[in-house]
C-alpha positions as CSV (number, residue, x, y, z in Angstrom):
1,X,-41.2,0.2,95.9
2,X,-37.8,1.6,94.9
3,X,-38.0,5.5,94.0
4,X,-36.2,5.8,90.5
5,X,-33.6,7.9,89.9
6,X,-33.6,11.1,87.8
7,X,-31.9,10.8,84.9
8,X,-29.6,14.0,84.5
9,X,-29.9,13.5,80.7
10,X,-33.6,13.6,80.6
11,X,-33.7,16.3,83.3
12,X,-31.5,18.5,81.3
13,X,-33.5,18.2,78.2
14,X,-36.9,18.9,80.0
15,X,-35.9,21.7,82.2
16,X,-34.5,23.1,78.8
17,X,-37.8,22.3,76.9
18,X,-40.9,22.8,79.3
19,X,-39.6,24.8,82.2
20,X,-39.2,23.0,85.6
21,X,-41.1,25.0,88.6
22,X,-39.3,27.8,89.9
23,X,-35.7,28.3,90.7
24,X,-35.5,26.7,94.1
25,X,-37.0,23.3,92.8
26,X,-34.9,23.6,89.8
27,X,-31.8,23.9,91.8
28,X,-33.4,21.6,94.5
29,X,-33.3,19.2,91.6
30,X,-30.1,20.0,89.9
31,X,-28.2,19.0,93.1
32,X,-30.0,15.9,94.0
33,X,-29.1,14.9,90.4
34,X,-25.1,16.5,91.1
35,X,-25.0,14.2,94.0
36,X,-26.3,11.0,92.5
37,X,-23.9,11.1,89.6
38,X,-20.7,12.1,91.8
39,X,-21.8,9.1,93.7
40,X,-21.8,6.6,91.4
41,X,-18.3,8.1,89.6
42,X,-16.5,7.8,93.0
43,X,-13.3,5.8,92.8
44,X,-14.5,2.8,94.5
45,X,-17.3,2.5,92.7
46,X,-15.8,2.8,89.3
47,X,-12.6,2.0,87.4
48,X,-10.6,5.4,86.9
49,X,-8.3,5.6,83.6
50,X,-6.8,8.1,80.8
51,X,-7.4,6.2,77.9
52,X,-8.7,3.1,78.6
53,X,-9.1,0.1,76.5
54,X,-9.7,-4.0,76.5
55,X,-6.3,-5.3,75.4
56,X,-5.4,-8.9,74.8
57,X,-3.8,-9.0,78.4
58,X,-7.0,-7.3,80.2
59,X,-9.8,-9.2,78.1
60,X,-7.9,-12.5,79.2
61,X,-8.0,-11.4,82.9
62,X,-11.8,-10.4,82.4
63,X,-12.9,-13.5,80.9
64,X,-11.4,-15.3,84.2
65,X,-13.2,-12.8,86.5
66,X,-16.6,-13.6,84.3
67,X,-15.9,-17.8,84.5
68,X,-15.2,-17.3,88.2
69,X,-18.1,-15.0,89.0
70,X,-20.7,-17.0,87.0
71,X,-19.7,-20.2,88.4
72,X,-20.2,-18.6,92.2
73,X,-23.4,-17.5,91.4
74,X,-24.7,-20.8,89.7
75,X,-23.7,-22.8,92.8
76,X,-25.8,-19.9,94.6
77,X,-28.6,-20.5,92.2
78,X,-28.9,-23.8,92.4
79,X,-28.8,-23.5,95.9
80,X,-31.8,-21.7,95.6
81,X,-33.6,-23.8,93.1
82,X,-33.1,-26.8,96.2
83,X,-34.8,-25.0,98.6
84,X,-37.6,-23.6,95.8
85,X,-38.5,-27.3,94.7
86,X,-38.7,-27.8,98.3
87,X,-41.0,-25.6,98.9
88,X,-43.0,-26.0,96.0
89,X,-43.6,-29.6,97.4
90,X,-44.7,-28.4,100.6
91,X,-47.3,-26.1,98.7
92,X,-48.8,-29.2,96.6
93,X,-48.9,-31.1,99.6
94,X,-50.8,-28.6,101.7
95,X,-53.3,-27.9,98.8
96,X,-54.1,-31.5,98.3
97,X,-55.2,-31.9,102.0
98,X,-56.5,-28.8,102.4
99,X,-59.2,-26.9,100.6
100,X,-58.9,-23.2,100.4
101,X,-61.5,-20.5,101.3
102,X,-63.3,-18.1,99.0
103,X,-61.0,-15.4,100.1
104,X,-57.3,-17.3,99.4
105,X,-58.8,-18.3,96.0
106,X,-59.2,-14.8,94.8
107,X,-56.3,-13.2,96.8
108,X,-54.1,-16.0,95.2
109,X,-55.2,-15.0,91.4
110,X,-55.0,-11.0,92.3
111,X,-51.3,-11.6,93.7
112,X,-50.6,-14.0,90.2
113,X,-52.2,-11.3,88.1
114,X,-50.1,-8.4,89.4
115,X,-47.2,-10.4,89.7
116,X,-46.8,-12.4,86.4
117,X,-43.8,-9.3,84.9
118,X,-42.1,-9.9,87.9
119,X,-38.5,-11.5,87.7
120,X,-38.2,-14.9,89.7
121,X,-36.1,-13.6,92.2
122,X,-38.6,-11.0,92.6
123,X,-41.3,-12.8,92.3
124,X,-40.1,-15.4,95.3
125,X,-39.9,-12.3,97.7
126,X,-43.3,-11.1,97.0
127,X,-44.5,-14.3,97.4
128,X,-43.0,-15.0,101.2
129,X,-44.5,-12.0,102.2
130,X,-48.0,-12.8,100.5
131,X,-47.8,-15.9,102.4
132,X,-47.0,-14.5,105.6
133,X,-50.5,-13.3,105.3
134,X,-52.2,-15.9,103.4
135,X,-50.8,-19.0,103.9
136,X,-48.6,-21.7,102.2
137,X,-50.7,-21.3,98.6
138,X,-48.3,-19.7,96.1
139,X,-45.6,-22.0,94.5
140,X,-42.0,-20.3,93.7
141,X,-40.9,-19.7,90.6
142,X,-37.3,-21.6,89.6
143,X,-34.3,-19.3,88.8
144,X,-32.5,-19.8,85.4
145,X,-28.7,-20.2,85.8
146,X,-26.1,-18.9,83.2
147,X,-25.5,-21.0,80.2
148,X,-22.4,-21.5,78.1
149,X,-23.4,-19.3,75.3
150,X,-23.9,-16.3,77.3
151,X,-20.2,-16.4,77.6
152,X,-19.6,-16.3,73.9
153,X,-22.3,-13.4,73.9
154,X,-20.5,-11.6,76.3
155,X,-17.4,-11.9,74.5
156,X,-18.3,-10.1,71.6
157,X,-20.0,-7.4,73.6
158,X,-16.6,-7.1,75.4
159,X,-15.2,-6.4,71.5
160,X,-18.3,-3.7,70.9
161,X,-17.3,-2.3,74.4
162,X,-13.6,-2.2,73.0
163,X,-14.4,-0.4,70.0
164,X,-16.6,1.9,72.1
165,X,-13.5,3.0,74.3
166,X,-11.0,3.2,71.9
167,X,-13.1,6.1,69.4
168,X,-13.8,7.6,72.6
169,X,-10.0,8.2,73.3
170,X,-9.0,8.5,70.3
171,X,-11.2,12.4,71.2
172,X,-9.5,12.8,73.9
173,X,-6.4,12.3,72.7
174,X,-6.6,15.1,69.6
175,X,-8.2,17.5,72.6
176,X,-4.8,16.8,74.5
177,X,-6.9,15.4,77.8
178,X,-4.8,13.5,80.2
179,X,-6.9,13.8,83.4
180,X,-7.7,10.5,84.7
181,X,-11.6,9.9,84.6
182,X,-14.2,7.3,85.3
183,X,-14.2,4.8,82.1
184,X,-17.5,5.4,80.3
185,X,-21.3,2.9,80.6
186,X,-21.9,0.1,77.7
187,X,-23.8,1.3,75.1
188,X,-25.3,-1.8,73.8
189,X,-26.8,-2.4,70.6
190,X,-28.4,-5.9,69.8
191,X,-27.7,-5.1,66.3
192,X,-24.5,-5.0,66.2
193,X,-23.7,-8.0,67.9
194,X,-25.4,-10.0,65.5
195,X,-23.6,-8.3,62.3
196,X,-20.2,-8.6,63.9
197,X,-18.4,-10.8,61.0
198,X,-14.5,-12.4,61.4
199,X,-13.0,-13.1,58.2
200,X,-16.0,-12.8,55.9
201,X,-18.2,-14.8,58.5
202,X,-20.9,-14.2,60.8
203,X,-19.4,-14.3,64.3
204,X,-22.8,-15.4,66.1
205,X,-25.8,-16.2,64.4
206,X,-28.1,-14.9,66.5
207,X,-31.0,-12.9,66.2
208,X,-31.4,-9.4,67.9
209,X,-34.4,-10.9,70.0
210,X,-31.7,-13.5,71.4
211,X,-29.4,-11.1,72.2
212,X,-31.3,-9.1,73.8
213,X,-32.6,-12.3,76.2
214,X,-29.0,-13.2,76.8
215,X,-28.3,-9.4,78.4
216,X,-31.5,-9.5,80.4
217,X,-29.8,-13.1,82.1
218,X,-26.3,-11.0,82.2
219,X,-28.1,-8.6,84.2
220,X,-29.8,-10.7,86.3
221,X,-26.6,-12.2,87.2
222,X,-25.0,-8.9,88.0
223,X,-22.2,-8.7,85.4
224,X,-24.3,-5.8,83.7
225,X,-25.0,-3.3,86.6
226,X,-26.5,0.3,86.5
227,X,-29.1,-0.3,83.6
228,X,-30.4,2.7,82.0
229,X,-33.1,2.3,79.1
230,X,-33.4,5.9,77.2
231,X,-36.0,4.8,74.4
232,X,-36.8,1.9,71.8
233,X,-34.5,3.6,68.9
234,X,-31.4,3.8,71.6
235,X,-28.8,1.7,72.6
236,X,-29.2,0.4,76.2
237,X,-26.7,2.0,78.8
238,X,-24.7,-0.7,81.9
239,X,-21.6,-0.7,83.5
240,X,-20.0,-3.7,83.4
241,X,-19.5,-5.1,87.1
242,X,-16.1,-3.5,88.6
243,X,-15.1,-7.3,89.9
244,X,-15.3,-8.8,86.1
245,X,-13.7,-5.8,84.3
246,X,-10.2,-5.6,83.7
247,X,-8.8,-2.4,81.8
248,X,-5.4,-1.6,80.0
249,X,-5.3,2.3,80.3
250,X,-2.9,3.0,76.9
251,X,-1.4,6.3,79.3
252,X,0.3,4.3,82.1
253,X,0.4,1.1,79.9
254,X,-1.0,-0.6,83.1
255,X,-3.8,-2.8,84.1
256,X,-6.8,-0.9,85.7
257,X,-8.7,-2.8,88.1
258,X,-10.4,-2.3,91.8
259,X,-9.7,-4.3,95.1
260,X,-12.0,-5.7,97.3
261,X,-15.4,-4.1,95.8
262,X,-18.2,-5.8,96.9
263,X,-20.8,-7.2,94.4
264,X,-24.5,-6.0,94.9
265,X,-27.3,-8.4,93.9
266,X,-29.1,-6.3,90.9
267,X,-32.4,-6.3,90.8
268,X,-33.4,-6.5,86.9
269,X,-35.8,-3.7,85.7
270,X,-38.7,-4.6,83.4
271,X,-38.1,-4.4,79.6
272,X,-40.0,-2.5,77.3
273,X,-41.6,-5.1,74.8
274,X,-40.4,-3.6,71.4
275,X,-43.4,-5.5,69.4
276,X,-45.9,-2.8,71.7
277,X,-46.5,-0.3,69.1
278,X,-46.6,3.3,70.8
279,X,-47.3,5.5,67.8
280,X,-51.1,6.8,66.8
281,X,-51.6,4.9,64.1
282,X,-53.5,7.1,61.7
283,X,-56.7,5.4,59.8
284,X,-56.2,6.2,56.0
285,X,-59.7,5.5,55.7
286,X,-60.4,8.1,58.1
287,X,-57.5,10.5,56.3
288,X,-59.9,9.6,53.1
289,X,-63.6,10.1,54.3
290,X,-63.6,13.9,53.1
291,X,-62.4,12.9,49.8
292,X,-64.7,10.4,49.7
293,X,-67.8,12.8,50.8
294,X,-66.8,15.1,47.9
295,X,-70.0,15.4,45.5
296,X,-69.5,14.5,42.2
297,X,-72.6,16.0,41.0
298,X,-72.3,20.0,42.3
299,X,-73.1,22.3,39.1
300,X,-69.6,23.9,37.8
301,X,-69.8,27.5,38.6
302,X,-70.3,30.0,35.8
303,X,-66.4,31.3,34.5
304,X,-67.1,32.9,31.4
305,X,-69.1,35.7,30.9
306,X,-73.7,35.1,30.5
307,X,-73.5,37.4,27.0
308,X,-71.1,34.3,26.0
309,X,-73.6,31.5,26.4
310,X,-76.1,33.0,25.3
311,X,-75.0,34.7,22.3
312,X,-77.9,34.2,19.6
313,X,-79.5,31.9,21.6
314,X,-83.8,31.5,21.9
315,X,-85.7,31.5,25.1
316,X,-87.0,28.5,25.8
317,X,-90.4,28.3,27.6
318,X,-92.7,25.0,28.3
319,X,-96.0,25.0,29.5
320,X,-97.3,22.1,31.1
321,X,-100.4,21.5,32.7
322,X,-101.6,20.1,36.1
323,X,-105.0,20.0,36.7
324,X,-106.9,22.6,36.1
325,X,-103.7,25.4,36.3
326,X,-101.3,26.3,33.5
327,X,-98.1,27.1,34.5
328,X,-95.4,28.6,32.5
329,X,-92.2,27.0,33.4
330,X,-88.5,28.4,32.3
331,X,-86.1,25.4,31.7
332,X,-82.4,26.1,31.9
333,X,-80.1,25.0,29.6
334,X,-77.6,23.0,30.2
335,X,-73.4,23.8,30.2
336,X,-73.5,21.2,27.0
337,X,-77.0,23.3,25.3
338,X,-74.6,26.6,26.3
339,X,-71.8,25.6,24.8
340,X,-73.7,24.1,21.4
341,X,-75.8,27.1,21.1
342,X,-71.9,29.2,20.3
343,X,-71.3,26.8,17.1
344,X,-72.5,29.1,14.2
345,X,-72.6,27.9,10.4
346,X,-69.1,28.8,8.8
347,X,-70.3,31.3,6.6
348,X,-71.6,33.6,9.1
349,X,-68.9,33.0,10.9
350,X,-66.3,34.0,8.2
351,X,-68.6,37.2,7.6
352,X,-67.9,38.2,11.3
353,X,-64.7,37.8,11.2
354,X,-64.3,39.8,7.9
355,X,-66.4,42.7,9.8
356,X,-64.1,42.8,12.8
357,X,-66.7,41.4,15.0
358,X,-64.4,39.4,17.3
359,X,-61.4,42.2,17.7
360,X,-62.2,42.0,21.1
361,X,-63.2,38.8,21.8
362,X,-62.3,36.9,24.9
363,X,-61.8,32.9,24.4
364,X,-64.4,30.1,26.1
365,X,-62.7,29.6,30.3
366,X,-60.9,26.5,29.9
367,X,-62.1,25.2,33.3
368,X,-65.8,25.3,31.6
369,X,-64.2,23.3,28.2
370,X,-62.4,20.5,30.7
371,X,-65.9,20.4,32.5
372,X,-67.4,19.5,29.0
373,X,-65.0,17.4,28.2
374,X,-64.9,15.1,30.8
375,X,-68.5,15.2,31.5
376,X,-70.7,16.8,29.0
377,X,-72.8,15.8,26.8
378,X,-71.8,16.8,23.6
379,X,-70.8,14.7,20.6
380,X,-67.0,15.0,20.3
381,X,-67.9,16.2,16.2
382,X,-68.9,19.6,17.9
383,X,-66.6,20.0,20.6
384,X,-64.2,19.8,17.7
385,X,-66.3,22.1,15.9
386,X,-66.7,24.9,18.9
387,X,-63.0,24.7,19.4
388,X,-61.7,25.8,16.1
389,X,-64.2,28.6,16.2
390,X,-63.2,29.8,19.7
391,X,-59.5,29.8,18.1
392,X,-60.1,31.8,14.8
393,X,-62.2,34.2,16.9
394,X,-59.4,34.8,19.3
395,X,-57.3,35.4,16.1
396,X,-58.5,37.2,14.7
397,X,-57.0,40.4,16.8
398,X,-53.5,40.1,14.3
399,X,-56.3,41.2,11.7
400,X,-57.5,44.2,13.4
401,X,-55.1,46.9,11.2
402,X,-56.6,44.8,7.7
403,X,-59.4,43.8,6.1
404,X,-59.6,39.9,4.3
405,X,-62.2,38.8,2.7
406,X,-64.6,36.5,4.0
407,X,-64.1,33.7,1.2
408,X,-60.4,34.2,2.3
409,X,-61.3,32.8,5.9
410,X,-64.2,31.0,4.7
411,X,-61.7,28.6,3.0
412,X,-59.0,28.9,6.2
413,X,-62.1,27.7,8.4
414,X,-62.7,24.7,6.0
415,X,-59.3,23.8,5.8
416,X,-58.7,23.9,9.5
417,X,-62.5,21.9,9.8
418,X,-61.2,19.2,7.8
419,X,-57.6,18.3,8.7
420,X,-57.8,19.7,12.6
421,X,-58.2,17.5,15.6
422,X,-58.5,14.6,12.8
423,X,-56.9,10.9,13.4
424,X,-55.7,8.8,10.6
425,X,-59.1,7.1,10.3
426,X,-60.6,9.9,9.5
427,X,-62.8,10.3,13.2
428,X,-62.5,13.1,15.1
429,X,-60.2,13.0,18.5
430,X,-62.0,12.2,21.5
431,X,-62.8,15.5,23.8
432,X,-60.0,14.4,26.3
433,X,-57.5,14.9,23.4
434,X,-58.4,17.9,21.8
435,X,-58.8,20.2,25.7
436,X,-55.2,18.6,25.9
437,X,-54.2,20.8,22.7
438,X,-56.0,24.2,23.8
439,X,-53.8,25.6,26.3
440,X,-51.0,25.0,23.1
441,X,-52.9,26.6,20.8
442,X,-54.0,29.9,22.6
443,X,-50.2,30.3,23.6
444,X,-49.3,30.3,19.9
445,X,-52.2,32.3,19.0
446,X,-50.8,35.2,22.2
447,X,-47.1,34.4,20.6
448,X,-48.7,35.7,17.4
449,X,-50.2,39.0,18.3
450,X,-47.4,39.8,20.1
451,X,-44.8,39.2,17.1
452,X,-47.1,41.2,14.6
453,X,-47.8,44.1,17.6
454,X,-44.1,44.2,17.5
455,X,-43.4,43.8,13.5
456,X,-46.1,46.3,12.9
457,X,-44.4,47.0,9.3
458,X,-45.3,43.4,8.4
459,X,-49.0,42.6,7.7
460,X,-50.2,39.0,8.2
461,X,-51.1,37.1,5.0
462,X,-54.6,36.5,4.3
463,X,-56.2,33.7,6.4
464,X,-56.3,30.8,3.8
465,X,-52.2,31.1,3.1
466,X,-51.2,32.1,7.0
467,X,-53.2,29.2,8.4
468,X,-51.8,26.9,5.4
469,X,-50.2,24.0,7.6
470,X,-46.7,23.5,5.5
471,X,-45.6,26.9,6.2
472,X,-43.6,26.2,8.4
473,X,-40.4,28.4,8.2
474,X,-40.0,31.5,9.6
475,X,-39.7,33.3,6.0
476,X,-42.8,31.7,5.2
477,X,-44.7,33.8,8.1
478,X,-47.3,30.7,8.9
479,X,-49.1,29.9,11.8
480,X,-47.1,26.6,11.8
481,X,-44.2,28.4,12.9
482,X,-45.5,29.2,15.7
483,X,-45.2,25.3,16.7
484,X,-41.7,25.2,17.1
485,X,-41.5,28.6,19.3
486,X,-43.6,26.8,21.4
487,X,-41.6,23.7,22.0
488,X,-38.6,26.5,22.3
489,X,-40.9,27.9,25.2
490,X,-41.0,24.7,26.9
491,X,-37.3,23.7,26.6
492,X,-37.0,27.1,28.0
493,X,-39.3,26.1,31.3
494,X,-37.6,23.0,31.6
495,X,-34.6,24.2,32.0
496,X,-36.3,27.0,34.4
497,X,-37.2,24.6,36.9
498,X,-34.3,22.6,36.6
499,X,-32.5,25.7,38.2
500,X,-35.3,26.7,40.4
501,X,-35.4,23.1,42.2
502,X,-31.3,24.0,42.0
503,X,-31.9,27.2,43.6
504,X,-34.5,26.0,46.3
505,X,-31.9,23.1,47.6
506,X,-29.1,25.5,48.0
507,X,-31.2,27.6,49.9
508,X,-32.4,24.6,52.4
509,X,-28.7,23.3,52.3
510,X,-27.7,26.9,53.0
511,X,-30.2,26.9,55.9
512,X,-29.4,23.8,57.2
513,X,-26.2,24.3,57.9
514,X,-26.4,27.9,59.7
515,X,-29.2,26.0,62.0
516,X,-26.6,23.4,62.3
517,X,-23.5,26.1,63.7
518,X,-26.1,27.4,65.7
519,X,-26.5,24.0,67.5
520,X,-22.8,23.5,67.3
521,X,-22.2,26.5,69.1
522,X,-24.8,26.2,71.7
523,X,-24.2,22.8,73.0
524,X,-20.3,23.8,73.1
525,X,-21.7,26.7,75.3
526,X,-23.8,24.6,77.6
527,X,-20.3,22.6,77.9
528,X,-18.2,25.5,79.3
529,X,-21.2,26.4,81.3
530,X,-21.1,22.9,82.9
531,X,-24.5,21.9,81.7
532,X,-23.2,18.8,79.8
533,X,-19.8,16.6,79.8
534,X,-17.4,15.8,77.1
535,X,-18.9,12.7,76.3
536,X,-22.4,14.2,76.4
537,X,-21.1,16.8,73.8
538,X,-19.2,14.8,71.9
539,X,-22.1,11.8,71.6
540,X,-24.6,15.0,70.3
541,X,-22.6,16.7,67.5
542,X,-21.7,12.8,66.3
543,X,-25.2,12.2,66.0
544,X,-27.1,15.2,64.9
545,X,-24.8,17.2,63.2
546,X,-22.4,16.5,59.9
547,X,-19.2,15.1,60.1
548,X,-17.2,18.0,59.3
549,X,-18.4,19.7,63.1
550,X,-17.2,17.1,64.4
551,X,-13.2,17.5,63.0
552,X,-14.0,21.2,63.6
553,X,-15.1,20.1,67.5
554,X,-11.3,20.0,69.2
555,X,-10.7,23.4,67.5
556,X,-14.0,25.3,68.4
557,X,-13.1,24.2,72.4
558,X,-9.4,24.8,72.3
559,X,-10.3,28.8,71.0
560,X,-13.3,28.9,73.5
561,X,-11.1,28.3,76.0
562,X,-8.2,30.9,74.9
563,X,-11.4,33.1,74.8
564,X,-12.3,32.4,78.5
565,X,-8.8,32.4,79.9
566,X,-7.9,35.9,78.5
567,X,-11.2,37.1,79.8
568,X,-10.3,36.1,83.2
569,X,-6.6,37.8,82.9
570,X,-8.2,40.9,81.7
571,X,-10.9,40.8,85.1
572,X,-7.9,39.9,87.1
573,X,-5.9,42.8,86.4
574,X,-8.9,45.2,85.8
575,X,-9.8,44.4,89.2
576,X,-5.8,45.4,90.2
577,X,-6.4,49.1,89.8
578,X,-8.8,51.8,91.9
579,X,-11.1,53.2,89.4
580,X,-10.8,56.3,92.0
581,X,-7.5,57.3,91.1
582,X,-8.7,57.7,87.7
């Protein structure tokens, strides 16, 4: 079995992430990886240009390399399907006179088993040397030659690969670099190929899958060479073989080509099958379960204050009797009993208010009146009924400096039971409705006492004209008014948040962008410090960061390496003069 190579890509990005052993290992590594890649970039093996590019000229030559080369190795192929069928015959005739033991059985369906991903070429090697050992039992597998519209496949990946040199000089070209390099691997992307259009019109109507089978038979072939697979979401990375490719470099205005390179028989590596789903799929019925185990029925826990419940309220005891033993028994009430047991008759209620009972009242938790609400028992008639009370006793603070008469909020309570909370038909709103209203209400009712605290030269009208619903203005000092300060107050908020969701995106854009000139200026670090090439650095701020680093990106390495050169100059003449005769 072939030992892979180490990726100097995902070596880099490991080390940098996890650590890699200690410093011998790492630099153990570092130089096997130096080696491999200076290798594979030696003249010979690759085609050396400036500026590189597939012009008219040099796609016509390479398209008469690809005829030639393909045609040489479907003669060799069908060569090889001959002598396969052959043998394959031989095989059925043997098995038909013969009968094979236990042991060739089940070493036949092991080798088949183990060997069904295998590529036919691959395949027919393993099988010779399985049946070195085990007889003539195994049949070869045919080869599949290289049909006609691979060519036009490979045509338009020749245009991709076109495009894919020509942005890559057009960097090099505003960095001012004329140093002649190896010409850069394929990055193939199925997608592309099948959206490539001419004149309004799809240029191949393929599908990515077909693609995709149509590379896998280039590379078979050997016109794709060096594969590299770097994850599901990323383009595939080949060099196109050096006996096909012909290259116009746009520097010398020559054709780039090598002599006399001789072409390797690839073996093709094993795909990835894109419909395997790798993720951890998370059950949302598991996500759900605790929501789901949540009990309904829990008692609400006590918010407001026991002297509030059970103000003016009777003990309640039962007896009942079992057997021959009495037992005395103390039922609870329940939230709904609680909350009924508060509701007083009007009258005493206007007498309380007119004694100053309530000047420092606190108003029913609203967590306890949603509770009833939405799953009490009471009749919505006295919800309605407890609400209004709750508000005129947690009025009745702007009162606390006068004294009305109870008839005056006798009639403000009737006036307020009758037309409050009431729909057109006369019915009371559901409980839903009128808990809606509360938070409203005791905002006004806050707005209120905080206007008269202020204004403590005005004194609030009696309760049956300030509570009188069409005074409305603010001359007419009603209740009412306080309506539209409220709707002011949530214009107000509105607006509030508007600028605080304003406010919060600056300050993620602002973030965002120093985290991305901190990348920017590490990765142009790493470059000067021979960590990662041009292309590598160029291929990471394209991708991850905006599109304004990337215009800043010949600037930024033009002053680092002003930066660096005058450093050196400085050490260099520093180094000049004896720090003795100082």
């Amino acid at each position: 079995m072939n030992k892979q190579k180490v990726d100097s890509k995902v070596f880099s990005l490991a080390s940098n992430l996890f650590g890699f052993g200690n410093k011998i290992e790492k630099k153990a590594v570092e130089n096997n990886i130096a080696i491999v890649v200076a290798t594979s970039l030696q003249p010979e093996n690759r085609i050396m240009a400036v500026y590189p590019a597939i012009s008219m000229e040099a796609f016509s030559a390479t398209m008469d390399s690809y005829r030639k080369y393909i045609a040489s190795y479907n003669f060799k192929t069908n060569a090889e399907n001959d002598l396969t069928e052959k043998h394959n015959d031989s095989v059925r005739s043997f098995l038909s006179k013969n009968t094979l033991s236990d042991v060739q059985r089940e070493f036949s369906k092991i080798f088949l088993f183990k060997s069904r991903s295998l590529k036919p070429r691959a395949f027919n090697e393993q099988a010779d040397a399985f049946m070195k050992d085990h007889g003539l039992i195994i049949e070869k597998r045919k080869i599949q030659t290289v049909k006609y519209a691979t060519e036009l496949v490979f045509q338009n990946l020749l245009h991709l690969y076109n495009s894919q040199l020509m942005k890559r000089n057009e960097q090099y070209i505003r960095l001012g670099v004329t140093a002649v390099r190896p010409i850069e691997e394929f990055k193939i992307n199925s997608f592309l190929v099948t959206a490539l259009q001419r004149n309004g019109v799809t240029s191949l109507d393929l599908c990515k899958k077909t693609v995709r089978n149509h590379r896998q038979r280039l590379e078979e072939c050997g016109v794709f060479v060096d594969y590299h697979f770097s994850g599901q979401n990323r383009p595939v990375e080949v060099h196109i073989n050096t006996r096909i490719l012909t290259v116009f470099d746009l520097k010398t205005s020559k054709l780039k080509t090598t002599e006399n390179q001789c072409v390797t028989s690839e073996n093709g590596k094993v795909l990835p099958d894109n419909n395997e789903n790798t993720r951890t799929d998370l059950n949302e019925y598991q996500m759900n379960e605790n929501v789901k185990n949540i009990s309904h029925d829990k008692e609400f826990p006590s918010v407001t204050p026991l002297n509030l419940f059970f103000t003016r309220t009777r003990a309640c005891n039962t007896e009942n009797s079992e057997g021959d033993g009495v037992k005395n028994v103390k039922v609870l009430n329940t939230l709904s009993e609680k909350l009924e047991n508060l509701i007083i008759h009007p009258q005493e209620l206007a007498l309380n208010l007119s004694s100053h009972e309530y000047d420092n009242y606190k108003p029913i938790d609203l967590r306890v009146l949603f509770k009833e609400a939405y799953s009490g028992t009471m009749s919505k008639e006295n919800f309605r009924e407890l609400v209004i009370q709750d508000f005129f006793k947690s009025i009745s603070k702007i009162y606390r400096n006068s004294t009305p008469y109870a008839g005056s909020w006798k009639k403000a309570v009737n006036f307020y039971m009758q037309n409050k909370f009431i729909a057109f038909t006369g019915d009371s709103f559901n409980k839903q409705s009128i808990v809606d209203d509360i938070h409203e209400l005791r905002w006004r009712i806050e707005w209120a006492r905080k206007w008269f605290a202020k204004n403590s030269n005005v004194t609030p009208l009696f309760p049956s004209d300030y509570f009188d619903m069409t005074r409305k203005n603010a001359k007419e000092v009603g209740f009412e008014y306080t309506k539209l300060k409220y709707s002011e107050h949530l214009k107000s908020k509105a607006k509030y948040e508007v600028l605080k969701k304003k406010l919060e995106a600056d300050g993620v854009r602002r973030k965002a962008t120093i985290n991305h000139a901190k990348k920017f200026e590490n990765e142009v670090n790493r470059f000067f410090k021979d960590k990662i090439t041009m292309p590598q650095l160029y291929d990471y701020v394209e991708k991850n960061l905006p599109a304004e680093f990337l215009e800043k990106l010949p600037q930024m390495i033009l002053e680092k390496s002003l930066k660096i050169s005058q450093r050196v100059i400085f050490d260099d003449d520093f180094l000049k003069y004896n720090l003795s005769e100082f």
